[in-house]
N, C-alpha and C positions, 0 to 999 in steps of 0.2 A: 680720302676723307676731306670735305668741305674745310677749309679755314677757315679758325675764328677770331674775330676782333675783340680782345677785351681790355674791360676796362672794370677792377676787381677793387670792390671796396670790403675793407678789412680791418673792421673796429673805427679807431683812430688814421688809422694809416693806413697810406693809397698803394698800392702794387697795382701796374700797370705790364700788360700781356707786349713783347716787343713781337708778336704777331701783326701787330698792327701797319708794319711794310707792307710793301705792292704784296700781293697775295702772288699775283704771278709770277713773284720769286720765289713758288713752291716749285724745286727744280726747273727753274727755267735752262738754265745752262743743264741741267741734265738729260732731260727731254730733248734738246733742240743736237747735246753729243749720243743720243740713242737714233734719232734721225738721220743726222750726217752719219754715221757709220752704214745705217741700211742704204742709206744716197749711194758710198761707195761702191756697195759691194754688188749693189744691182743692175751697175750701170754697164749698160751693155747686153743685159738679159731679157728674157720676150718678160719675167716681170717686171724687171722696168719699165720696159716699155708701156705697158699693162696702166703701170700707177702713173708715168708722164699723161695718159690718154684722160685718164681722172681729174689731171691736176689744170688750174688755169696758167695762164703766163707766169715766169716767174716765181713759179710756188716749185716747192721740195718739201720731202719727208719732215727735212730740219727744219723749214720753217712753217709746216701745219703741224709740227707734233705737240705745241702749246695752242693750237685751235681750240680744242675738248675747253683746255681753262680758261681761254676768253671769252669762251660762248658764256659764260658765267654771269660776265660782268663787264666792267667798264676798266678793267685790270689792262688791257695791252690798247686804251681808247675806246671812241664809241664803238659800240656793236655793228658789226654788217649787217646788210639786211639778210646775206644767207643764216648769219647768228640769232639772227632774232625769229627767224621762221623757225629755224630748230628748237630755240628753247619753247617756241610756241606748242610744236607737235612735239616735243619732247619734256613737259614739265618736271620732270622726275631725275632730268638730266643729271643732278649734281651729283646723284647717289651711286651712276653707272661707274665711278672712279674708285671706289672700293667693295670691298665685303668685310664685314667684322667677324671673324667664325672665331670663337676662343681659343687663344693662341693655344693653349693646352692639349687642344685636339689635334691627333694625328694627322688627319685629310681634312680637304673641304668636303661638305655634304650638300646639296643643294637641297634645302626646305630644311637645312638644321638650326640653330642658335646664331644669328648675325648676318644670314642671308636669305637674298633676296629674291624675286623672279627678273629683277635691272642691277644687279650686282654688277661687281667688275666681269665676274669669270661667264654669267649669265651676256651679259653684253657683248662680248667679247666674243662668245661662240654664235651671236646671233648676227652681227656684222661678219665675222668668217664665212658663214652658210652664205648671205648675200651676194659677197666674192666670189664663193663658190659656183653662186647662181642659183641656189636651191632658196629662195626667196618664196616664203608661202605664209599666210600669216601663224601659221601656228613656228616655223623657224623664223620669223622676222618681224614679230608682234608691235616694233616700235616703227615698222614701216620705213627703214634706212635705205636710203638710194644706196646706188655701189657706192658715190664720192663719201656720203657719207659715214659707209661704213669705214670706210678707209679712212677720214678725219680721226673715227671711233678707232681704231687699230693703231694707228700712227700714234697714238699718245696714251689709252690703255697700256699697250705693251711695257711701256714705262713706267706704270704707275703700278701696273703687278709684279714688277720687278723688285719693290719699294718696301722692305717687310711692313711696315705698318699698315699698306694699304691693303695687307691681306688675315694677319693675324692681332686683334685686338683683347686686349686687358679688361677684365671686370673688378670691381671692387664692391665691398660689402661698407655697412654701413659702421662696424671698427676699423677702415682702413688695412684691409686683409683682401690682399687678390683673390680672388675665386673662379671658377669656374661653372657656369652657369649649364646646366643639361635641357634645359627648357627656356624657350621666350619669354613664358608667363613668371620666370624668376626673376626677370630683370625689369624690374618694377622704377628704378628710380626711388626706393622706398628703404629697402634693405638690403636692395644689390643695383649697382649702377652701370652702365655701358663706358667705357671712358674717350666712344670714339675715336680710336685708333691712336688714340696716344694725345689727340689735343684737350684732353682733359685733364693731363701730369702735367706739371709745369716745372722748369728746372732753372732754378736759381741760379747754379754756377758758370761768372761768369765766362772761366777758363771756356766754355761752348761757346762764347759769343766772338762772332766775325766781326773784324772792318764795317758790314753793312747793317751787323745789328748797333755798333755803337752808333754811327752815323744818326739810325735812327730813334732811336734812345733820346740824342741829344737834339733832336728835332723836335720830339714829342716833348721835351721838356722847356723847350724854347716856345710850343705852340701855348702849353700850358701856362706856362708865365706872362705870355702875353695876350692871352685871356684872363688873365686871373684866379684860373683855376689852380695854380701851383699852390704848394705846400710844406711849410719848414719841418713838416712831420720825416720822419723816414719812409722812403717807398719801399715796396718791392717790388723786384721784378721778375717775371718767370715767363721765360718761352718755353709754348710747348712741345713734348716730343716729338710729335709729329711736325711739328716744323722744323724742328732739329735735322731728322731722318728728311728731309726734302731739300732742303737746303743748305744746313750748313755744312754736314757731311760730302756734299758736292762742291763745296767751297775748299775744304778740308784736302781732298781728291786732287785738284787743282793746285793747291800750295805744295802739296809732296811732289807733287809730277812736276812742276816748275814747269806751266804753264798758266797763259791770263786769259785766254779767250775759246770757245767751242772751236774753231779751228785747233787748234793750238793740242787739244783735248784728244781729240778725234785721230788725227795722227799718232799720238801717241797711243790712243787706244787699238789702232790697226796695224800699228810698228810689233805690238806683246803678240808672243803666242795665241793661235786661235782660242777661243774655251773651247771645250770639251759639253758643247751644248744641245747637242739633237736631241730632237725627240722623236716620240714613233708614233704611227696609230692617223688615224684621221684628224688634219689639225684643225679640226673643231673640238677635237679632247684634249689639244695643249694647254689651252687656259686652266685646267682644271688639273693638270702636270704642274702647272709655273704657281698654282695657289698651294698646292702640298709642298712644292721646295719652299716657298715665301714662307711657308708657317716653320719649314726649320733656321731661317732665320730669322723669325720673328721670335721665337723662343729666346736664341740669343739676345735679340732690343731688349727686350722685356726681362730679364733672367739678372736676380738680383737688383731690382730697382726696389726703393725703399718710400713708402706713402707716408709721410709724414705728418703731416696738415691738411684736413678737410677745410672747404671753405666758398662761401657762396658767391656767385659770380652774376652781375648784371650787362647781357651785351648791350651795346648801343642800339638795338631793336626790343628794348625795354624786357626780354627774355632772362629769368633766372637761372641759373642750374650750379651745380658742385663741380669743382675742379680741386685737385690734391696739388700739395706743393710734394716735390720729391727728392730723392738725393742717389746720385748715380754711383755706379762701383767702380773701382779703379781701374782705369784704362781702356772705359768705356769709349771717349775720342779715339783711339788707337784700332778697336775691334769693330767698329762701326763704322770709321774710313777704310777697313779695309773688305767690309761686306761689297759697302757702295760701290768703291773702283772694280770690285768685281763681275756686280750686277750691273751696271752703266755697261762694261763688253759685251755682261750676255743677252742684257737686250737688245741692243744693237744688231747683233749678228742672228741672234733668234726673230726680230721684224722682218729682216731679210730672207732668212728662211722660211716665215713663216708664208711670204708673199709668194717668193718661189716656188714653194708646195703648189700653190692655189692656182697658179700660174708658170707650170713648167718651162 
């Protein structure tokens, strides 16, 4: 799901989104230990070889698997020009990184409630088929080279690994999660989308890292010296979804007593293997990894309490509703331990999956 930059005005007093860091510290360390792991475990295999033939000088899994989120924007510097041709023939790009299917639901459905025909799991089997070679437009509608399909694989796989980038939250207009059965319900009217969690925003600070205070104190030093600051009280609220990208992966790293994606990565191949095959033609895994993601999306979501409706203005002059929330106890504890789990399985499921494609 897209990140958003807010800047939420609230009566008298200013609450300010700590979303407002690099965006591309939406899992940048965890992305780049979902790549080094497939790095590992491929090296030496006719798929490796396979993905070295794709790659230019220099490049790895670990360092194209934040590609997808640069082509975005201006987040890791200027755009390449291979970036900027993609988003060209790609304008739709930003939405390939998740699906919303209500967390409620059992399975993903493809044409049900929150998905799309460029979803995560839609993309994802349509760069697979590419790999595959089965490249025709009706399997490969977005027209993706091999590299690029592999760009798309290298850093999806991480992102459907992500509960929020697969199972998302509805709420009504009392502040009452719901579950929507139809598109034509989610009006923005009397039932709202909450984009995968960057629509909750969560007050407490006990969530916030070293790099959200950093940032905090930046944005209020910029403020002050514009003149925009204020003796009023703020609030501030990061949203879920960046919580689940980020700090969670930060979280990960403080318990493991490690500082760096090396560091990470080792450790992640030192643990027991998972327990992660899957079967079938792996152009039905994405649609395997979106029914696990939605059980633990159930978990993200399960017991979060909406507290506060309230109208939000982004910096591209755009309105919309955002709730302030309150999390259940031990949610930091249940949620680092999703992450360090899904960070292995992706890892080692990219590598399988290339392997498959490429025996």
């Amino acid at each position: 799901m897209k990140k958003i930059k807010l800047l939420i005005l609230l009566g008298a007093a200013v609450a300010t989104s700590i979303a407002s860091f690099n965006a591309l510290a939406s899992g940048d360390e965890g992305h780049k230990t979902v790549g080094a792991i497939a790095d590992r475990l491929l090296k030496g295999t006719t798929a490796g070889a396979r993905v070295q033939a794709l790659l230019q000088p220099g490049e790895s899994l670990q360092s194209l698997s934040i590609w997808a989120d640069c082509a975005k924007g201006s987040f890791c510097g200027p755009q390449t020009s291979e970036m900027v041709a993609f988003t060209i023939q790609n304008p739709a790009h930003a939405a390939y990184h998740y699906t919303n299917t209500p967390v409620q639901n059992k399975a993903y459905v493809a044409g049900g409630v929150g998905t799309t025909d460029h979803d995560i799991v839609q993309t994802l089997k349509q760069a697979i088929a590419v790999l595959q070679g089965n490249d025709t437009e009706a399997t490969n509608p977005h027209r993706f080279s091999p590299r690029q399909a592999l760009l798309m694989i290298a850093h999806l796989v991480g992102d459907i690994h992500q509960p929020l980038h697969v199972g998302a939250a509805y709420i009504n207009s009392e502040n009452q999660f719901v579950t929507p059965t139809t598109k034509q319900q989610v009006d923005g009217v009397a039932m709202f989308d909450l984009q995968g969690g960057n629509n909750l925003l969560i007050e407490d600070k006990a969530t916030w890292t070293v790099r959200d205070q950093e940032s905090a104190k930046r944005d209020e030093a910029a403020a002050k010296a514009a003149g925009t600051d204020s003796d009023k009280p703020k609030r501030v609220g990061k949203p879920l979804h960046l919580y689940w990208d980020v700090t969670v992966v930060e979280n990960v790293m403080r318990n493991l007593g490690v500082r760096s994606v090396a560091e990470l990565t080792e450790k992640m191949l030192a643990a027991p293997a998972p327990a992660s095959a899957n079967s079938g033609d792996p152009v039905t895994w994405p649609e395997q990894w979106a029914n696990e993601g939605l059980v633990y999306a159930k978990v993200a979501y399960a017991d979060i309490v909406a507290t506060e409706r309230i109208k939000v203005t982004s910096r591209r002059g755009v309105e919309f509703s955002s709730w302030y929330t309150t999390l259940p106890a031990n949610y930091m504890v249940t949620s680092t331990e999703i992450t360090q789990k899904q960070l292995q399985v992706a890892g080692y499921r990219l590598a399988a999956l290339l392997q498959k494609i490429w025996p």
